[in-house]
PyMOL Python script that loads the backbone (N, CA, C, O; Angstrom):
from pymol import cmd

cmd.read_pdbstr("""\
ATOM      1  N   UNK A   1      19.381  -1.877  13.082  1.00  0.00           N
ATOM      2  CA  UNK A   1      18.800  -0.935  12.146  1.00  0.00           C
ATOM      3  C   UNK A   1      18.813  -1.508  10.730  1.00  0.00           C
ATOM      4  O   UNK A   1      18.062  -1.204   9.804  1.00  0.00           O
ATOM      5  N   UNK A   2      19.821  -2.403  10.740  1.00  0.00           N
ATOM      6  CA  UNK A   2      19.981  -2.817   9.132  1.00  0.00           C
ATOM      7  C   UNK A   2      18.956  -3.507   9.005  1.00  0.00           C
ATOM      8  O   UNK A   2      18.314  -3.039   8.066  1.00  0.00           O
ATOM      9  N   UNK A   3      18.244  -4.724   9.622  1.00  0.00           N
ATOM     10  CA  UNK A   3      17.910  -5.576   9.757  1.00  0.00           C
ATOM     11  C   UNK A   3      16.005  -5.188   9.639  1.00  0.00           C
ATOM     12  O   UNK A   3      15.040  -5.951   9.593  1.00  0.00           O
ATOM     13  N   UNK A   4      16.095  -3.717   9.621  1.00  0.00           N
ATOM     14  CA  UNK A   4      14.464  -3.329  10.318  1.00  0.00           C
ATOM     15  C   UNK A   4      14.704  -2.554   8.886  1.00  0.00           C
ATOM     16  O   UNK A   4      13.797  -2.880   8.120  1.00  0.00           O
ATOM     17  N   UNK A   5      15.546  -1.714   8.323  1.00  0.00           N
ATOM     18  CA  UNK A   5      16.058  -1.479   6.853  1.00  0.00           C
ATOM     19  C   UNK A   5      15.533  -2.570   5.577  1.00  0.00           C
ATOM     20  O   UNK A   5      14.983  -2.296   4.510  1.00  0.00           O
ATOM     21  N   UNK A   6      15.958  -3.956   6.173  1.00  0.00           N
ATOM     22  CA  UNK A   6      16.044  -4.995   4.788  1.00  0.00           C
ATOM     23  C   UNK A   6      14.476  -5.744   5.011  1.00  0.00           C
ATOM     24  O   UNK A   6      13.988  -6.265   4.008  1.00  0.00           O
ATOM     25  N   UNK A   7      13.926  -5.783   5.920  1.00  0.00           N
ATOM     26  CA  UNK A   7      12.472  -5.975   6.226  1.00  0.00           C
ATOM     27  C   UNK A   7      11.492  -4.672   5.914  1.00  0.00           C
ATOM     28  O   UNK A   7      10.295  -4.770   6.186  1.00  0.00           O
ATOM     29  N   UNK A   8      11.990  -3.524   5.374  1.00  0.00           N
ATOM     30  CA  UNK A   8      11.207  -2.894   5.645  1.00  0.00           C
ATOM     31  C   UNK A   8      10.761  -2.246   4.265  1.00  0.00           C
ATOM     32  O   UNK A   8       9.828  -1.503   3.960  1.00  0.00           O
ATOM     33  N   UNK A   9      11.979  -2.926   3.433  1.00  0.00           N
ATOM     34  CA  UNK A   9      12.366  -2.894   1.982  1.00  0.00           C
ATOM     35  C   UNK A   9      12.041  -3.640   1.170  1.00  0.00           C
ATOM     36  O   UNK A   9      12.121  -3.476  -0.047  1.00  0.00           O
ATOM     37  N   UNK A  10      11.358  -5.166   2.129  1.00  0.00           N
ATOM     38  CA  UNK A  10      10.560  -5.966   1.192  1.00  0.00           C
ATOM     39  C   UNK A  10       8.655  -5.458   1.355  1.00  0.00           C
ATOM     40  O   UNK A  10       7.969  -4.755   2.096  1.00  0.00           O
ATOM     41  N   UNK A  11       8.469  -6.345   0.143  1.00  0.00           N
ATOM     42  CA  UNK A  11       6.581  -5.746   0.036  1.00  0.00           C
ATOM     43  C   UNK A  11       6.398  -6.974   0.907  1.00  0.00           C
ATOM     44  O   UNK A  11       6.136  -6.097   1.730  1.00  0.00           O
ATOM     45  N   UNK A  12       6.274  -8.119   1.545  1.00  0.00           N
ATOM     46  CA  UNK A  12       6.216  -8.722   2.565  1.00  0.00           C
ATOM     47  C   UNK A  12       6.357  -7.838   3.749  1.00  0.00           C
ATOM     48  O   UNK A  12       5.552  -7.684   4.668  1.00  0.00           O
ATOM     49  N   UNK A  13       7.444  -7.318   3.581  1.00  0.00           N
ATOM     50  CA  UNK A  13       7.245  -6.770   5.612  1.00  0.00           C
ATOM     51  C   UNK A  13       6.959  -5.235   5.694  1.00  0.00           C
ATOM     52  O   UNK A  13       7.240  -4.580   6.698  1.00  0.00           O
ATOM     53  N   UNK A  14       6.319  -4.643   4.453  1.00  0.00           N
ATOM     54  CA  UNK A  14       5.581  -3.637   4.309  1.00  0.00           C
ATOM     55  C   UNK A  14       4.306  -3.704   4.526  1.00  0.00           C
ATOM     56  O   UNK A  14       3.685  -2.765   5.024  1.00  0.00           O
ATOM     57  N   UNK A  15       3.556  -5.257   4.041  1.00  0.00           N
ATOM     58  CA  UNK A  15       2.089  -5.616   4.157  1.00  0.00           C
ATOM     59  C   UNK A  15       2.090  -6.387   6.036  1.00  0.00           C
ATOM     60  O   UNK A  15       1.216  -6.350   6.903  1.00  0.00           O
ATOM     61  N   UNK A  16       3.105  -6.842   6.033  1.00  0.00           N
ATOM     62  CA  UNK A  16       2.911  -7.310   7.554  1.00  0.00           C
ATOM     63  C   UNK A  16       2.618  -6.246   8.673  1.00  0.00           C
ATOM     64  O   UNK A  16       1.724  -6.307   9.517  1.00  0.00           O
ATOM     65  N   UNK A  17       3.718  -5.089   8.478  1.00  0.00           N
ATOM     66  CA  UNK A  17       3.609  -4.011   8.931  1.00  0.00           C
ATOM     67  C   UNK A  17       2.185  -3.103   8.872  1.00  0.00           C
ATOM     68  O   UNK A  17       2.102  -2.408   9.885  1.00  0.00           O
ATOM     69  N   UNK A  18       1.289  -2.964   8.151  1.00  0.00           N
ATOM     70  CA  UNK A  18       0.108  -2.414   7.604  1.00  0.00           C
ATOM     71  C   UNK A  18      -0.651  -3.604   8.254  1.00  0.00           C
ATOM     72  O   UNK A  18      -1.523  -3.024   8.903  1.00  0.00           O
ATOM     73  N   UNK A  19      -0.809  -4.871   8.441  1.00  0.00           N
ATOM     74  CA  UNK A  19      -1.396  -5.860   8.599  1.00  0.00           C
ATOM     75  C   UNK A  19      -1.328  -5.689  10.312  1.00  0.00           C
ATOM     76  O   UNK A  19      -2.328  -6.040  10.938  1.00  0.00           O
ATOM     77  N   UNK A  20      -0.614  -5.363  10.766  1.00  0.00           N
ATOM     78  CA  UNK A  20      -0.418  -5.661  12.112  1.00  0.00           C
ATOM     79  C   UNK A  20      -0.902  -3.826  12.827  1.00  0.00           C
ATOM     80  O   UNK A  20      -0.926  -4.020  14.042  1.00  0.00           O
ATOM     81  N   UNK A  21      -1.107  -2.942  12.683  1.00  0.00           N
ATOM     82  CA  UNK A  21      -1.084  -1.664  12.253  1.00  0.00           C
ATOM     83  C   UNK A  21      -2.534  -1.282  12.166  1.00  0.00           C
ATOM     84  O   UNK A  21      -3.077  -0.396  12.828  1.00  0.00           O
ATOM     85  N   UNK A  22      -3.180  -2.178  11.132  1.00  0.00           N
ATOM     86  CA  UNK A  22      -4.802  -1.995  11.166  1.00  0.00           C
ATOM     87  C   UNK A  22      -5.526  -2.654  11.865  1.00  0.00           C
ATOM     88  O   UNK A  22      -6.520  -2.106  12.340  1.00  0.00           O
ATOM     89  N   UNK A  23      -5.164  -4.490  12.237  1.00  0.00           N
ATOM     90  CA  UNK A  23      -5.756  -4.749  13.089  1.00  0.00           C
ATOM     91  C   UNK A  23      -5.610  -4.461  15.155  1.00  0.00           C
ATOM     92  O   UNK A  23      -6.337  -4.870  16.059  1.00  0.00           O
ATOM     93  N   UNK A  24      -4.392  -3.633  15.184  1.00  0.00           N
ATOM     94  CA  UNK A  24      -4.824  -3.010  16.052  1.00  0.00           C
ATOM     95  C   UNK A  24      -5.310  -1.962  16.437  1.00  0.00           C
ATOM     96  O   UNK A  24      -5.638  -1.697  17.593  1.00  0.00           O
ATOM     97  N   UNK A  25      -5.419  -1.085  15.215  1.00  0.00           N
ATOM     98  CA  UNK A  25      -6.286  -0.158  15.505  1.00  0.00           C
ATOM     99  C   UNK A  25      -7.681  -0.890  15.452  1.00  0.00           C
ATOM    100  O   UNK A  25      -8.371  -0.515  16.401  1.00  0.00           O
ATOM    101  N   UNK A  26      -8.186  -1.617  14.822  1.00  0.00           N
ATOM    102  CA  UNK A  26      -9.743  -2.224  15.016  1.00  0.00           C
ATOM    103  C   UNK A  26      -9.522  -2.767  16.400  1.00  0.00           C
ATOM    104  O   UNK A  26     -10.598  -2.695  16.994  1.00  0.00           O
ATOM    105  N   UNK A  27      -8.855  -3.133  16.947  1.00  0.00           N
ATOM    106  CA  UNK A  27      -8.906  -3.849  18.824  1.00  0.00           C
ATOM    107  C   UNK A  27      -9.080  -2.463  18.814  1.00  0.00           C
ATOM    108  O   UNK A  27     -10.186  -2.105  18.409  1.00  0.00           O
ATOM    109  N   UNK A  28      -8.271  -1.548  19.156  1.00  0.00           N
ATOM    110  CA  UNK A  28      -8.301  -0.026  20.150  1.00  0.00           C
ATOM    111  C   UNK A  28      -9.578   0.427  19.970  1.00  0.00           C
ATOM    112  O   UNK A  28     -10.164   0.755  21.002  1.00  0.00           O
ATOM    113  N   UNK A  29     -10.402   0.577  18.517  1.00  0.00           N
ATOM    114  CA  UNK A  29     -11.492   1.269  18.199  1.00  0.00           C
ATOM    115  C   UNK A  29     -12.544   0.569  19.089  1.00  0.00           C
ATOM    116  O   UNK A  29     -13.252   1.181  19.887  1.00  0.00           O
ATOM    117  N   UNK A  30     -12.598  -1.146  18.826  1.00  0.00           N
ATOM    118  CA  UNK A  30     -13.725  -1.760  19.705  1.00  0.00           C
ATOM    119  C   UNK A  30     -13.507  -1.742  20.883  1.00  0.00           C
ATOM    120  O   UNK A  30     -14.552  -1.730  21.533  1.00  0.00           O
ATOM    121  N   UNK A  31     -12.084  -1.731  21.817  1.00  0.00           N
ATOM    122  CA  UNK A  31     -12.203  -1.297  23.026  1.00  0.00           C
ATOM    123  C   UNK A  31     -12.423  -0.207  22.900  1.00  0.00           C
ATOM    124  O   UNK A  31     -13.644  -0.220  22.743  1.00  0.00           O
ATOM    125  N   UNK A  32     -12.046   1.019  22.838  1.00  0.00           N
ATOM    126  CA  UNK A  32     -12.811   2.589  23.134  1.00  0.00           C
ATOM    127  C   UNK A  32     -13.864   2.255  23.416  1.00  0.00           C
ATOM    128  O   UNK A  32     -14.430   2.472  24.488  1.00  0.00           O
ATOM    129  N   UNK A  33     -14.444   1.442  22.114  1.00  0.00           N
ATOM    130  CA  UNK A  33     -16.196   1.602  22.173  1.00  0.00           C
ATOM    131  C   UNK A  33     -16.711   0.978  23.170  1.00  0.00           C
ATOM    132  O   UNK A  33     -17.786   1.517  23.436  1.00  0.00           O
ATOM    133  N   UNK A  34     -16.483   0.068  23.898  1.00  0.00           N
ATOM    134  CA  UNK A  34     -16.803  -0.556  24.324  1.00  0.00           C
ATOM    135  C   UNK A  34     -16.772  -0.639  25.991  1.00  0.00           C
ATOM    136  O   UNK A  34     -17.354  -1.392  26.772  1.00  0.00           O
ATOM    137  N   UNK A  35     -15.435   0.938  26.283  1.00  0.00           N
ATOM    138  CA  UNK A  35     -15.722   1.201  27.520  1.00  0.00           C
ATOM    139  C   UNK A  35     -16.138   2.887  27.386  1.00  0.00           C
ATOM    140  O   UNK A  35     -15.942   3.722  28.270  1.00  0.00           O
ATOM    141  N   UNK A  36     -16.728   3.127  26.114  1.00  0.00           N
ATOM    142  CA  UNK A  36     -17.551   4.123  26.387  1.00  0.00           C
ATOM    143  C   UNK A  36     -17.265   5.359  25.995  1.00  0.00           C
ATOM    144  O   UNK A  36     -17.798   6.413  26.344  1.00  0.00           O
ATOM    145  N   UNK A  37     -15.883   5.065  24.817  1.00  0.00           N
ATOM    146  CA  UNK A  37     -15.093   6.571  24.903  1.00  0.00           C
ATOM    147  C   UNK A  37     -16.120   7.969  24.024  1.00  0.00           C
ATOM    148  O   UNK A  37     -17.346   7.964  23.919  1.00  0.00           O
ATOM    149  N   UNK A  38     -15.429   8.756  23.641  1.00  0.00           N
ATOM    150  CA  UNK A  38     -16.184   9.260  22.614  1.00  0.00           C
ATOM    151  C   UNK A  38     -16.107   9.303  21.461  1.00  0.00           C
ATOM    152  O   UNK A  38     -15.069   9.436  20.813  1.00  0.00           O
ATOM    153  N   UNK A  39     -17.808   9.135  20.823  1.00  0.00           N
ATOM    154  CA  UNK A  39     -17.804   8.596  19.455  1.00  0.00           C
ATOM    155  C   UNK A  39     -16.563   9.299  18.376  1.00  0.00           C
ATOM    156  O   UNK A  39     -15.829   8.666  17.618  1.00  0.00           O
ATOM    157  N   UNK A  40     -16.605  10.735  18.579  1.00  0.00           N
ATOM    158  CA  UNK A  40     -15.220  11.135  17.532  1.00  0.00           C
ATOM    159  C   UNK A  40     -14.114  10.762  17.634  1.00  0.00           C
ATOM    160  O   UNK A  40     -13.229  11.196  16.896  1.00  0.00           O
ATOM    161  N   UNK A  41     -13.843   9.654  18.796  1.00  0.00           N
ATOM    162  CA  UNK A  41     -12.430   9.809  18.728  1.00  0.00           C
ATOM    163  C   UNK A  41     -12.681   7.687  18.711  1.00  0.00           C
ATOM    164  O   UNK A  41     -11.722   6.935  18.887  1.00  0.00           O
ATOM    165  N   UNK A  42     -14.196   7.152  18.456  1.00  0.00           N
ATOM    166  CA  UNK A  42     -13.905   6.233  17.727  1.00  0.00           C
ATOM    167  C   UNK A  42     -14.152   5.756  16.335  1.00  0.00           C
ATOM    168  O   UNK A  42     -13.973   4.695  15.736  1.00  0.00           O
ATOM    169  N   UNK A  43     -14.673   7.044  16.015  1.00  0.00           N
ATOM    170  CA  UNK A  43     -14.699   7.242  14.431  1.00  0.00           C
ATOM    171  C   UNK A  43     -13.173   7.579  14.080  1.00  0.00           C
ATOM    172  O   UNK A  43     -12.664   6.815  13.260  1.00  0.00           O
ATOM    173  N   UNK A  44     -12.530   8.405  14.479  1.00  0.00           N
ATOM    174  CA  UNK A  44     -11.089   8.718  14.001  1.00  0.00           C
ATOM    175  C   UNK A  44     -10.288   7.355  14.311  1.00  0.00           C
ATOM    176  O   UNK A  44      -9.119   7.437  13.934  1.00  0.00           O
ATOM    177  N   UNK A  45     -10.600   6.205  14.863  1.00  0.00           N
ATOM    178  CA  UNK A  45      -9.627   5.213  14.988  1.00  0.00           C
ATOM    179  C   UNK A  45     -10.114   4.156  13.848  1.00  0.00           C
ATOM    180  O   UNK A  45      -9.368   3.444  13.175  1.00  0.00           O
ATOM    181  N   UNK A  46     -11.388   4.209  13.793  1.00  0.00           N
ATOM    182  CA  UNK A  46     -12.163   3.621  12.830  1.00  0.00           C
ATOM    183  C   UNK A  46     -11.642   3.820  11.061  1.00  0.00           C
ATOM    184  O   UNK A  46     -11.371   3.032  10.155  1.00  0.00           O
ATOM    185  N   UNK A  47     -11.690   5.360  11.207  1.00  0.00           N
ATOM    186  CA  UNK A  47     -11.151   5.522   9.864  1.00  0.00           C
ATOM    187  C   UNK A  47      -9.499   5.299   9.867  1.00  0.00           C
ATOM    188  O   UNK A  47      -8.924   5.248   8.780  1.00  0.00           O
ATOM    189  N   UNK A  48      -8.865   5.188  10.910  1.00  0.00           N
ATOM    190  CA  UNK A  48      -7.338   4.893  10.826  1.00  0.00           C
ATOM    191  C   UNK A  48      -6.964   3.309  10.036  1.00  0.00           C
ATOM    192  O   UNK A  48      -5.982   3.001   9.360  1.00  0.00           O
ATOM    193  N   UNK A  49      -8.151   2.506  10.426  1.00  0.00           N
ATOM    194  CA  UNK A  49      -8.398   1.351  10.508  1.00  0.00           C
ATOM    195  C   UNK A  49      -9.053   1.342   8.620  1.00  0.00           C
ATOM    196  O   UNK A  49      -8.812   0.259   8.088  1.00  0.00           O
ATOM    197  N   UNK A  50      -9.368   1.782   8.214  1.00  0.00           N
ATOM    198  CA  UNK A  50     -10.215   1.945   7.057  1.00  0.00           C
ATOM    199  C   UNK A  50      -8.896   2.533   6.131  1.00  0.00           C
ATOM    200  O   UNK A  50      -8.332   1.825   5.297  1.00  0.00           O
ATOM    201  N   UNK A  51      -8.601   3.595   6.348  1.00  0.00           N
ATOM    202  CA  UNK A  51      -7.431   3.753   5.899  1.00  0.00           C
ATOM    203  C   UNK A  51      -5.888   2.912   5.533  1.00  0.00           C
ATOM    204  O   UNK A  51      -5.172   2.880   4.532  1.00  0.00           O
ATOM    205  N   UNK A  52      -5.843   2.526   6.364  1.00  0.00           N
ATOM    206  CA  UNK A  52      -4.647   1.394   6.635  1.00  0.00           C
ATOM    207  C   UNK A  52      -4.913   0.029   5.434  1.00  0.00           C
ATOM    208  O   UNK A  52      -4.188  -0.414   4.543  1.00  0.00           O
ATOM    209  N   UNK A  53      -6.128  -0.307   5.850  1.00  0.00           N
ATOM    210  CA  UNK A  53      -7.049  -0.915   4.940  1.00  0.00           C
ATOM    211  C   UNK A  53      -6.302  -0.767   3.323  1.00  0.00           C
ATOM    212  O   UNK A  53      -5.594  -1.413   2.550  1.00  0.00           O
ATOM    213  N   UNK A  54      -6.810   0.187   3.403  1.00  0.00           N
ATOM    214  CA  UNK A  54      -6.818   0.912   1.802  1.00  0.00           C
ATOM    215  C   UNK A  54      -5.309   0.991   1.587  1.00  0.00           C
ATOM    216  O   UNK A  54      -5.017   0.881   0.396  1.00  0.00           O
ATOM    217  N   UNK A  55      -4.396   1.133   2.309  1.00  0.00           N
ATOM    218  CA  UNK A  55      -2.753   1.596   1.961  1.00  0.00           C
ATOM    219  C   UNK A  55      -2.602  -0.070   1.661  1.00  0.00           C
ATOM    220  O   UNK A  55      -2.173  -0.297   0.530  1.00  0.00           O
ATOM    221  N   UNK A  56      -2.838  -1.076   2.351  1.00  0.00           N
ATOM    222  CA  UNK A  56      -2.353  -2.723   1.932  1.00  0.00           C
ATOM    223  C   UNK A  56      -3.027  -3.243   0.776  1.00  0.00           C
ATOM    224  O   UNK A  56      -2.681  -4.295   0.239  1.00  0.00           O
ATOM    225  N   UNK A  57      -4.064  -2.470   0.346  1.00  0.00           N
ATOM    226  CA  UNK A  57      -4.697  -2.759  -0.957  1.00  0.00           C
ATOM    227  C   UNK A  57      -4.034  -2.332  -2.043  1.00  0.00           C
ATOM    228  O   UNK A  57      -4.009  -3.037  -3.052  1.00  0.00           O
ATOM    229  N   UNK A  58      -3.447  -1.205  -1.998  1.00  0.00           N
ATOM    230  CA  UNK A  58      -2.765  -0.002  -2.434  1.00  0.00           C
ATOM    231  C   UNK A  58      -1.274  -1.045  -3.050  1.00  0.00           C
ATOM    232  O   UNK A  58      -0.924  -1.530  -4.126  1.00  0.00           O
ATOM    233  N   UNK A  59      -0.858  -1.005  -1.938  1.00  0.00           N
ATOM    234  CA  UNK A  59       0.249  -1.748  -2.086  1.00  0.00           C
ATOM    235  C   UNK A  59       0.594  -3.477  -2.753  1.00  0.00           C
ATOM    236  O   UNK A  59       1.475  -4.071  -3.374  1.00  0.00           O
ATOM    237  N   UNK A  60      -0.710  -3.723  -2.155  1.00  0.00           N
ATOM    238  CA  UNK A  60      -0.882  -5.251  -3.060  1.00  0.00           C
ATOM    239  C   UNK A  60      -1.181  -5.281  -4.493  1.00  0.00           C
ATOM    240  O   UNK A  60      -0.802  -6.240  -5.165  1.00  0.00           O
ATOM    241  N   UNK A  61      -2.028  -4.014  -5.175  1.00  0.00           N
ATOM    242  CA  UNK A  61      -1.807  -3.734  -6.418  1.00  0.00           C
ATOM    243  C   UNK A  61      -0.898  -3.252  -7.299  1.00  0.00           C
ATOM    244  O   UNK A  61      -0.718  -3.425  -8.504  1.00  0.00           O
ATOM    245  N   UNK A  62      -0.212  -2.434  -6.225  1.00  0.00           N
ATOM    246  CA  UNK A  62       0.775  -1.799  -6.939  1.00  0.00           C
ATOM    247  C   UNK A  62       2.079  -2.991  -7.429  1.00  0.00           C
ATOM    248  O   UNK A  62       2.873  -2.722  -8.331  1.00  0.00           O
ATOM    249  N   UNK A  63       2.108  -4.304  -6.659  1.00  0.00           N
ATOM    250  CA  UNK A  63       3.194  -5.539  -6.753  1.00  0.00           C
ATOM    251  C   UNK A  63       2.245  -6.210  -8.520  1.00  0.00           C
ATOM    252  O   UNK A  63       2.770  -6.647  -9.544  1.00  0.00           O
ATOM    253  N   UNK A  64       0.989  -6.041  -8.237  1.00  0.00           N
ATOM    254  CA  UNK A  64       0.506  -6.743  -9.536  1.00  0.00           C
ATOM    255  C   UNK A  64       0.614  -5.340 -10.854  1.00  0.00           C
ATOM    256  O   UNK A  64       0.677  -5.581 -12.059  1.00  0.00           O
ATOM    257  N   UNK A  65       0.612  -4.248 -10.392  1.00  0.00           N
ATOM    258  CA  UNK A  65       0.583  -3.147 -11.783  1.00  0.00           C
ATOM    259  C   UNK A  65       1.847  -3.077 -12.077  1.00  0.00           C
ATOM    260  O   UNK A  65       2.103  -3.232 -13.271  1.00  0.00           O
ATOM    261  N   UNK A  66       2.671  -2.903 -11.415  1.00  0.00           N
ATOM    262  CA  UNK A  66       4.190  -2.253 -11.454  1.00  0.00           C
ATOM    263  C   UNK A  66       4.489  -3.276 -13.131  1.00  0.00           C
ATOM    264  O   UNK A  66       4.429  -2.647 -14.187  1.00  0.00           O
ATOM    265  N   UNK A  67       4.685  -4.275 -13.151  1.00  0.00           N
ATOM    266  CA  UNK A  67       5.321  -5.175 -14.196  1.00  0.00           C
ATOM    267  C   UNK A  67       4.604  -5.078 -15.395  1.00  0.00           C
ATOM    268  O   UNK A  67       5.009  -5.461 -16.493  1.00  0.00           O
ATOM    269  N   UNK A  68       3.479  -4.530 -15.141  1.00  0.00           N
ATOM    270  CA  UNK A  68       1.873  -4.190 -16.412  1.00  0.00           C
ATOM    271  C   UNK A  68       2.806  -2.979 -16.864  1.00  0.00           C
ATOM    272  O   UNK A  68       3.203  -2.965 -18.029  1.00  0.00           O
ATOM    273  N   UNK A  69       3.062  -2.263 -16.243  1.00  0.00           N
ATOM    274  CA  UNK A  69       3.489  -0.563 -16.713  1.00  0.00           C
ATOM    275  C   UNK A  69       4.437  -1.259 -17.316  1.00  0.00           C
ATOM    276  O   UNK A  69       4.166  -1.824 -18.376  1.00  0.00           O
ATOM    277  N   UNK A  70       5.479  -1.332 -16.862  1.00  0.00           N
ATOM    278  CA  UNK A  70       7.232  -1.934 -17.400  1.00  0.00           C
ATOM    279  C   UNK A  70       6.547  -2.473 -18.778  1.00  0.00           C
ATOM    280  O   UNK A  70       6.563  -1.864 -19.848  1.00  0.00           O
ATOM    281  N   UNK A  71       6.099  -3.410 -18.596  1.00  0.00           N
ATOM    282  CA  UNK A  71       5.935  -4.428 -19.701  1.00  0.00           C
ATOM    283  C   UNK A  71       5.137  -3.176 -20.866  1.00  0.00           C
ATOM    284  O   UNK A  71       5.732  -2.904 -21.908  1.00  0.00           O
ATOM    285  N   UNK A  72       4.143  -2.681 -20.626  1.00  0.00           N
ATOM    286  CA  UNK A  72       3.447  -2.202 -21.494  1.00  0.00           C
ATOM    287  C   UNK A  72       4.005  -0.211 -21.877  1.00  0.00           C
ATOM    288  O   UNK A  72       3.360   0.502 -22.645  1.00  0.00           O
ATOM    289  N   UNK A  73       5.181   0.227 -21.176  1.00  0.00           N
ATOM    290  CA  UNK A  73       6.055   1.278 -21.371  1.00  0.00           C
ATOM    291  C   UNK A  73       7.176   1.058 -22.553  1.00  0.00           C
ATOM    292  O   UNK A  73       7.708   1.872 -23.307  1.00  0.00           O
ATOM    293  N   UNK A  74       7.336  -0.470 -22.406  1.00  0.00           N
ATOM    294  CA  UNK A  74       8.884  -0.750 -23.434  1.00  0.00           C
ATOM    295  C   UNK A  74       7.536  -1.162 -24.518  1.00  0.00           C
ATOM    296  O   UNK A  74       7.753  -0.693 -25.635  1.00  0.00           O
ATOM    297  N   UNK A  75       6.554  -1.727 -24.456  1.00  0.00           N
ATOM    298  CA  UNK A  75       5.936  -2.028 -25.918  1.00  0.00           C
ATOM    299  C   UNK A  75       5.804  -0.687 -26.836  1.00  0.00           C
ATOM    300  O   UNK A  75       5.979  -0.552 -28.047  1.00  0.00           O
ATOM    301  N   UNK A  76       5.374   0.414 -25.669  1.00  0.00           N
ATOM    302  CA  UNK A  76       5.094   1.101 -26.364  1.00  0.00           C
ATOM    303  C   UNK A  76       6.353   2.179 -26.674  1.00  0.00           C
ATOM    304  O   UNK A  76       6.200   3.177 -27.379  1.00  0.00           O
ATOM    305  N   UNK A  77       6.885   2.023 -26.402  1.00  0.00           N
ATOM    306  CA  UNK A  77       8.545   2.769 -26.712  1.00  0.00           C
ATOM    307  C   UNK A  77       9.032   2.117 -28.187  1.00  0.00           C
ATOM    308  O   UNK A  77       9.492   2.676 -29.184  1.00  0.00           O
ATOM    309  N   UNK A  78       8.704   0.529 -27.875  1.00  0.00           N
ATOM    310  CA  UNK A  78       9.461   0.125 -29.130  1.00  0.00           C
ATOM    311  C   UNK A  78       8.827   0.483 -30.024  1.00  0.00           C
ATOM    312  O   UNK A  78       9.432   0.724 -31.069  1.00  0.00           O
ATOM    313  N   UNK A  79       6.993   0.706 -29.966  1.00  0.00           N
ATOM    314  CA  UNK A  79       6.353   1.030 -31.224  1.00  0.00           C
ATOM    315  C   UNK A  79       7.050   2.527 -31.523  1.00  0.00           C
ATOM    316  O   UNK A  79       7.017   2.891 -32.698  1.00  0.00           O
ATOM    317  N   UNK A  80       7.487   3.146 -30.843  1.00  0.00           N
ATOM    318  CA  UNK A  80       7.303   4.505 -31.057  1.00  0.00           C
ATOM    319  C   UNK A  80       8.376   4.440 -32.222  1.00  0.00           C
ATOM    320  O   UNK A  80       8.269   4.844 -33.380  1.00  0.00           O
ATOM    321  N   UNK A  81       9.478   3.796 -31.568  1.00  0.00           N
ATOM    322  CA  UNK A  81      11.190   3.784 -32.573  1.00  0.00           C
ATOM    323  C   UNK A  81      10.598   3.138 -33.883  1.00  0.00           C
ATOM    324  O   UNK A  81      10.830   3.592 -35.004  1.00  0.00           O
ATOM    325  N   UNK A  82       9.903   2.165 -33.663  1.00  0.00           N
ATOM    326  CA  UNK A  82       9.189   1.806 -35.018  1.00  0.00           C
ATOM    327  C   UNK A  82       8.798   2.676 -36.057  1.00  0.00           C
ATOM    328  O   UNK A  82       9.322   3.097 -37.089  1.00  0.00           O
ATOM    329  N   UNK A  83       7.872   2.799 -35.558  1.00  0.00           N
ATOM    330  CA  UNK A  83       6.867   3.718 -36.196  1.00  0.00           C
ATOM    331  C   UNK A  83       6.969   5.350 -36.895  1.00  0.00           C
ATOM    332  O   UNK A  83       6.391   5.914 -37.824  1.00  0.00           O
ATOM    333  N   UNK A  84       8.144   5.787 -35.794  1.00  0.00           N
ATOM    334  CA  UNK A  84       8.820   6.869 -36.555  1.00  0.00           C
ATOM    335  C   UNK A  84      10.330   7.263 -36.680  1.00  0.00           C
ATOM    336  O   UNK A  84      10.723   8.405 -36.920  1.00  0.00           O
ATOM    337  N   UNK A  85      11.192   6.068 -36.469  1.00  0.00           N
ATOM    338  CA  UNK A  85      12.373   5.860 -36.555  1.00  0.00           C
ATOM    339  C   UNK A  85      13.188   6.968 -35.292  1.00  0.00           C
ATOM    340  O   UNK A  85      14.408   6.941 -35.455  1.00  0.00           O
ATOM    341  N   UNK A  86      12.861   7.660 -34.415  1.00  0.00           N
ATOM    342  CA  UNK A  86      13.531   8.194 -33.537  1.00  0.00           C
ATOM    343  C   UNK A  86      12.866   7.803 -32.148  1.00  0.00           C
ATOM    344  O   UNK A  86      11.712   7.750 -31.723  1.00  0.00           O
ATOM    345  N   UNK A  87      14.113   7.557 -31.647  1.00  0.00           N
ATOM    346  CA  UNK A  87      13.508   6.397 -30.547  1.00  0.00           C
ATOM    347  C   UNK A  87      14.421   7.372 -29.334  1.00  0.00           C
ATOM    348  O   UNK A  87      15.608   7.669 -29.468  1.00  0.00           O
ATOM    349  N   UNK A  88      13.337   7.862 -27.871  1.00  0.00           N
ATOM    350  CA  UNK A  88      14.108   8.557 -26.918  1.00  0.00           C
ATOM    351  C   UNK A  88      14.666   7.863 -25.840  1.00  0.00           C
ATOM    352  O   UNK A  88      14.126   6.866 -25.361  1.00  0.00           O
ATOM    353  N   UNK A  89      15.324   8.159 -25.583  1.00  0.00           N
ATOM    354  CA  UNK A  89      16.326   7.245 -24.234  1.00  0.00           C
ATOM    355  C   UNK A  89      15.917   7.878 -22.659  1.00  0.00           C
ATOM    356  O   UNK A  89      16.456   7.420 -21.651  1.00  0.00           O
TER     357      UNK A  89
END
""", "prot")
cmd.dss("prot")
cmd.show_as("cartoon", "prot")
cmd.util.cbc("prot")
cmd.orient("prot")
């Protein structure tokens, strides 16, 4: 459990996880389709697949914004203490 804990806690084995997750839902969706299932229920795997999509995008930006905020939260904190000498904690 620890071990599925400390993998699961990095953004590596969060995107692997999502990575492995969407492309099998795209296998399941093209098999459905392909032995004929029904279209709503390969549109709902489709969008699982579209979705999933979107959560590793999600997440791959959020590793490039996260340090933008930080960085650009303390600039603007320090202007604030600057600018009007009471600075909040």
């Amino acid at each position: 459990m620890d071990s599925w804990v400390r993998f699961t806690a990095q953004s590596q084995g969060r995107e692997r996880i999502f990575r492995a997750a969407q492309y099998a839902s795209a296998l399941i969706a093209y098999s459905l389709q392909r032995s004929g299932a029904s279209p709503e229920l390969v549109i709902h795997i489709k969008q699982l697949e579209a979705h999933l999509s979107l959560g590793r995008k999600c997440e791959y930006t959020n590793q490039n914004i996260t340090p933008c905020h930080i960085s650009l939260f303390n600039h603007l904190s320090l202007g604030m203490c600057v600018n009007t000498g009471e600075c909040y904690s």
